[in-house]
C-alpha positions in Angstrom: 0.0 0.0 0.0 1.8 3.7 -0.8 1.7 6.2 1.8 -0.1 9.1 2.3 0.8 11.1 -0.5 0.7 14.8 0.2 -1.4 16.2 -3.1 -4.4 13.7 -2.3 -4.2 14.9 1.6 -3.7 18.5 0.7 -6.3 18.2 -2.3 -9.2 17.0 0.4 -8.2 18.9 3.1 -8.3 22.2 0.9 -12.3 21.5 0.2 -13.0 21.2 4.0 -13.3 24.3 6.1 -10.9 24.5 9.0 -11.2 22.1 11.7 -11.5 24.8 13.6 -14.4 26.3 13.0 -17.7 25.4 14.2 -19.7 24.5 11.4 -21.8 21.1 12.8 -25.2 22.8 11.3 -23.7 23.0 8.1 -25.0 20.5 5.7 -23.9 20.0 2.0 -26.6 18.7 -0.5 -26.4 16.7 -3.6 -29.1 15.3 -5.7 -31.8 14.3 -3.2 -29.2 13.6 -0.3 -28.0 15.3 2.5 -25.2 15.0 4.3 -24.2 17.0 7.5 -21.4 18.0 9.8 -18.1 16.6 9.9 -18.9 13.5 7.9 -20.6 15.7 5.1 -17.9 17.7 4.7 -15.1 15.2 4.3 -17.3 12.7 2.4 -18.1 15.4 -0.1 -14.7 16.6 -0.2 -13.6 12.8 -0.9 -16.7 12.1 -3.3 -15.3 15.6 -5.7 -11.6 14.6 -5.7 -13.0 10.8 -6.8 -15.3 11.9 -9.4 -12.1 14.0 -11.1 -9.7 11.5 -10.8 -12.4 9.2 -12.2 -12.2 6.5 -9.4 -15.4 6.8 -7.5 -16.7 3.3 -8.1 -13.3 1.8 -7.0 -13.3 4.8 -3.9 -16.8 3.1 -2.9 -15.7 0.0 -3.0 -12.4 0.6 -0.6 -14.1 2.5 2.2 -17.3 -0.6 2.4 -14.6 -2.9 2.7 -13.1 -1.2 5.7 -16.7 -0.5 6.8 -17.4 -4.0 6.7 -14.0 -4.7 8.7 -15.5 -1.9 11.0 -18.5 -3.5 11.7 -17.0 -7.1 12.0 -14.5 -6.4 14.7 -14.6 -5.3 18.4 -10.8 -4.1 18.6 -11.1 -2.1 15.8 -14.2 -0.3 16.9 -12.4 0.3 20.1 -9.3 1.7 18.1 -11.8 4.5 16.6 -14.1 5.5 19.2 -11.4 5.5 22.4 -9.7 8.8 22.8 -7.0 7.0 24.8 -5.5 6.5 21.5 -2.9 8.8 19.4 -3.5 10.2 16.2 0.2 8.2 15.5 -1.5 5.4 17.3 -4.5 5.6 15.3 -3.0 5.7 11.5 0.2 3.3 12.3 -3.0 0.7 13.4 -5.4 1.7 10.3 -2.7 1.6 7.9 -1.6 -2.3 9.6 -5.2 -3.1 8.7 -5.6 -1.7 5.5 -2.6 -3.3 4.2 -4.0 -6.7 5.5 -6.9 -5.8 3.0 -5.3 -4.6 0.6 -7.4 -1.1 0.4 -4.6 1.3 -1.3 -4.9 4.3 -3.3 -7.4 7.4 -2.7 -9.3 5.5 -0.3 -6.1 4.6 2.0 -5.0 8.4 1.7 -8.6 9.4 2.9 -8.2 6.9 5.8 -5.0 8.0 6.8 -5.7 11.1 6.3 -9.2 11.2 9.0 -6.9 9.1 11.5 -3.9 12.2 11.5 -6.9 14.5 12.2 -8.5 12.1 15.1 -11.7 11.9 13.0 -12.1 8.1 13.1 -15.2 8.4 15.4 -16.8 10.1 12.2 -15.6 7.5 9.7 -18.6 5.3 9.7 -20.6 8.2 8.9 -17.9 9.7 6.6 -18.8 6.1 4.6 -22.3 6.3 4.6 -22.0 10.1 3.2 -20.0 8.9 0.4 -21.9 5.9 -0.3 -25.2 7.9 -0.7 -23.4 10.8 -2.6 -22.3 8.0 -5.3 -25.7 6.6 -4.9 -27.5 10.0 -6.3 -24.8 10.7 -8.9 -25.9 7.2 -10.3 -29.4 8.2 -10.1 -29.5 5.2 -7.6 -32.1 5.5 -4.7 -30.5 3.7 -1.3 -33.1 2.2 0.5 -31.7 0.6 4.5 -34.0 -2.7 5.1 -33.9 -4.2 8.9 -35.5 -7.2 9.3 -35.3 -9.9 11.7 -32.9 -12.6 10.2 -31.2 -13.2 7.2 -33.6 -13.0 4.3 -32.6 -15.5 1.0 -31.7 -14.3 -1.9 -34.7 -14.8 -3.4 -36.6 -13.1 -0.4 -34.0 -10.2 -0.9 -34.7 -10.1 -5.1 -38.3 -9.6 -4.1 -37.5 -6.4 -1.4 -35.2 -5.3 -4.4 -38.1 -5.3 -6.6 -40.6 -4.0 -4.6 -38.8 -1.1 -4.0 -37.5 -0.7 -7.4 -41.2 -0.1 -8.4 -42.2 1.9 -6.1 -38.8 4.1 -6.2 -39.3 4.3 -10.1 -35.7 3.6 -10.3 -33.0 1.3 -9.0 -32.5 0.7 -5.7 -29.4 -0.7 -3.4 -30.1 -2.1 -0.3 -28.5 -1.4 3.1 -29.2 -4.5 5.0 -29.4 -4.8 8.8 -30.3 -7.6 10.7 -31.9 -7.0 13.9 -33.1 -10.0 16.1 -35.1 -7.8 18.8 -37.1 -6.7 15.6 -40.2 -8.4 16.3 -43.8 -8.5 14.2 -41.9 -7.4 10.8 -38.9 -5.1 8.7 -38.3 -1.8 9.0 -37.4 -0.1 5.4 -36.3 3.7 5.2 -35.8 5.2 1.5 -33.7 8.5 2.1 -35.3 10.2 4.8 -38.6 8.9 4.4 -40.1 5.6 5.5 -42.6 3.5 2.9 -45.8 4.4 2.4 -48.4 2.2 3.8 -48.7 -0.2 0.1 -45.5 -0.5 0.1 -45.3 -1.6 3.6 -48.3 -4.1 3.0 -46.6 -5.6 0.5 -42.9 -6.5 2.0 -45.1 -7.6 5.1 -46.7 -10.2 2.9 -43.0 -11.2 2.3 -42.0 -11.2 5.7 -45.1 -13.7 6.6 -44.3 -15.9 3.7 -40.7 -15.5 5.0 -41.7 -17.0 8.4 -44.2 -19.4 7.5 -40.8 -21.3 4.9 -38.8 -21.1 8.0 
């Protein structure tokens, strides 16, 4: 994995505003997303830089991987919430990891780059910010579905489609599986919920879903 290279750090810090200054009710729009505060302002920073050097998709990609490895380990939750640790701390242990994975380029410089400025806290949200900006450049609707197990594929090709018609366009789905959920699935698209068809309909699924297992 190459180091930090200054232009990429300079080039993404220069679209930010200061650390400094206050500017948490700030939020920067695109398309039909918003995204606020600190993890607006570097993901958008991130997500311009990207779409010049014509490596968003591969940008994307990178930061759900270390999302994923977010999500799918204690210690390295720890290393980005706990204060205890360095800045040095913090990228030496972040760049370990993403050499494990093999997440280089932009993405890696971006990481690095949020550890020097003790931002990791921020970085799941910096993610999800991304993840929806590329989503509304693609014209792509993101639509976060919770449900109580893990659905099949099938059962998931049916959410898809269900949504996909009543979205009008594509959809990607954010899945979260939530075993306290009880009596059926949550689905959010954006900032709104599904209407009341809509949620008829995936319940449907949901009882077909229990009555297979």
């Amino acid at each position: 994995m190459r180091s930090l290279r200054g232009s990429d750090t300079a080039l993404i810090a220069g679209r930010m505003w200061p650390d400094f200054v206050d500017k948490k009710d700030h939020d920067v729009a695109q398309g039909s997303s918003i995204v606020s505060g600190v993890s607006g302002r570097y993901a958008s920073a991130l997500f311009e830089l990207a779409q010049e050097t014509k490596s968003a998709d591969a940008v994307g990609a990178a930061l759900d991987r270390f999302g994923a490895l977010i999500d799918g380990s204690d210690d390295l939750q720890r290393l980005i919430k706990n204060p205890v640790f360095t800045a040095d701390e913090q990228v030496k242990a972040v760049n370990g990891v993403m050499q494990s994975a093999k997440i280089d380029g932009l993405a890696a410089n971006f990481i690095g780059l949020v550890a020097s400025k003790r931002r990791l806290f921020a970085l799941p949200g910096m993610i999800a910010g991304y993840r929806q900006l590329l989503a509304d450049a693609k014209g792509i609707v993101r639509a976060e579905v919770t449900v109580a197990e893990q659905p099949s594929a099938g059962q998931l090709r049916d959410i898809a489609a269900a949504l996909r018609e009543t979205a009008g366009k594509e959809v990607e789905i954010d899945l979260r599986i939530d075993p306290s959920l009880i009596g059926g699935l949550i689905v959010k698209m954006g900032s709104k919920m599904v209407d009341a068809s809509l949620k008829t309909k995936l319940n449907s699924m949901r009882l077909a879903m229990k009555e297979v297992g």
